[in-house]
matplotlib code that plots the C-alpha trace (Angstrom):
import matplotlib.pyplot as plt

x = [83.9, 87.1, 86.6, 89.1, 92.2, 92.6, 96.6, 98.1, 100.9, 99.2, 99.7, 97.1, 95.9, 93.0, 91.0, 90.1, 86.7, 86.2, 88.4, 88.3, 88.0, 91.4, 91.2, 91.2, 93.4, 92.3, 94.2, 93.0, 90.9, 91.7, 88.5, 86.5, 85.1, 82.3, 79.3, 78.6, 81.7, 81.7, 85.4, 87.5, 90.8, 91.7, 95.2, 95.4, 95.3, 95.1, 96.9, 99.3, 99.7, 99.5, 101.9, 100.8, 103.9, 101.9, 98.9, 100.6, 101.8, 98.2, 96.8, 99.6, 100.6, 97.6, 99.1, 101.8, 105.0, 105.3, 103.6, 105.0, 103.3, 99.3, 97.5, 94.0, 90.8, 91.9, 95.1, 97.9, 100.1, 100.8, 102.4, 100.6, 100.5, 97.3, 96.1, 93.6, 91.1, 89.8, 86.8, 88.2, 87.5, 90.6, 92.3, 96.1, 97.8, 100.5, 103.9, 104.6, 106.7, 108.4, 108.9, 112.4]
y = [101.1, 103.4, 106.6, 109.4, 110.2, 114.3, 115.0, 116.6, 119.2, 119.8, 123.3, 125.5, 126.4, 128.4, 127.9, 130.4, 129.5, 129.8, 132.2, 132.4, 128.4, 126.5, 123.0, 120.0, 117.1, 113.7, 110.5, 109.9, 113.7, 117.4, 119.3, 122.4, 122.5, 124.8, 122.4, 125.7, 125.2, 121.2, 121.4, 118.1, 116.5, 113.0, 112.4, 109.4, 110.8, 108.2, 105.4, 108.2, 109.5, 113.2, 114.6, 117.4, 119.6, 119.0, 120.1, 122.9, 123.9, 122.6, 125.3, 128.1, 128.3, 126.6, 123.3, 120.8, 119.8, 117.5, 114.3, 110.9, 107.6, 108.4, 106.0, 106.9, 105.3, 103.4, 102.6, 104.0, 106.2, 109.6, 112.5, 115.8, 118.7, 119.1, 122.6, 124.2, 126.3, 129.6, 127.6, 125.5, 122.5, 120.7, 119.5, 118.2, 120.1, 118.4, 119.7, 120.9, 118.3, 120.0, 117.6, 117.4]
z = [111.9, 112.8, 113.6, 111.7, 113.3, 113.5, 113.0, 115.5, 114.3, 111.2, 109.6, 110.0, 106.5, 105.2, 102.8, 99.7, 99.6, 103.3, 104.1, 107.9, 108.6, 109.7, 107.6, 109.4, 108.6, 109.2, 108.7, 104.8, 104.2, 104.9, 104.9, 106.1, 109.0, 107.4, 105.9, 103.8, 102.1, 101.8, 100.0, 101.3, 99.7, 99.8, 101.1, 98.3, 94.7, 92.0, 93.9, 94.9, 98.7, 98.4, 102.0, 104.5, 102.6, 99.1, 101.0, 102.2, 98.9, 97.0, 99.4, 99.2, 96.0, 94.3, 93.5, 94.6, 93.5, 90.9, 91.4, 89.5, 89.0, 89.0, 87.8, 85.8, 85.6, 82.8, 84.5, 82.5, 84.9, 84.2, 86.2, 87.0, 89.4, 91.2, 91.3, 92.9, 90.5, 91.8, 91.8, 94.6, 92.5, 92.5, 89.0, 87.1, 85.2, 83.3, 82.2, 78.6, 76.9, 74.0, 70.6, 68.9]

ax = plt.figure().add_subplot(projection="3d")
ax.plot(x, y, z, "-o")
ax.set_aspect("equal")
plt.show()
């Protein structure tokens, strides 16, 4: 089994929930460090490869720039944002598409 690869150069981003923990970014996961807190994100998002600079922004701002070509469960693709809740939970939000 390989081991996970911790990045080296990797901004140093905070947490909400933890507050005072730097996350730690692996080759496919950025986590906390604190097993209280438990909170991880996958790198891949619905067949999608989510970048340290998405990270940064999912972290910063509370969710990335706009992501295109997700695929669902069900495997029709959609595009989303993916936000962070005040919850920590992660989720999409999706743009408003206005009807002629």
């Amino acid at each position: 089994m390989e081991s996970a690869i911790i990045q080296e150069n990797a901004p140093q981003l905070t947490l909400p929930k933890c507050k005072n923990e730097q996350l730690i970014f692996f080759n496919q996961i950025v986590k906390s460090p604190n097993e209280l807190c438990s909170w991880l994100q996958f790198s891949n998002v619905c067949g999608v490869h989510i970048g340290i600079a998405d990270i940064e922004s999912f972290i910063n701002k509370i969710k990335t720039t706009f992501i295109k070509g997700m695929k669902s469960k069900a495997g029709k693709k959609f595009d989303a944002y993916i936000v962070l809740k005040e919850d920590c939970i992660t989720s999409f939000e999706f743009e408003n598409k206005k009807k002629k």
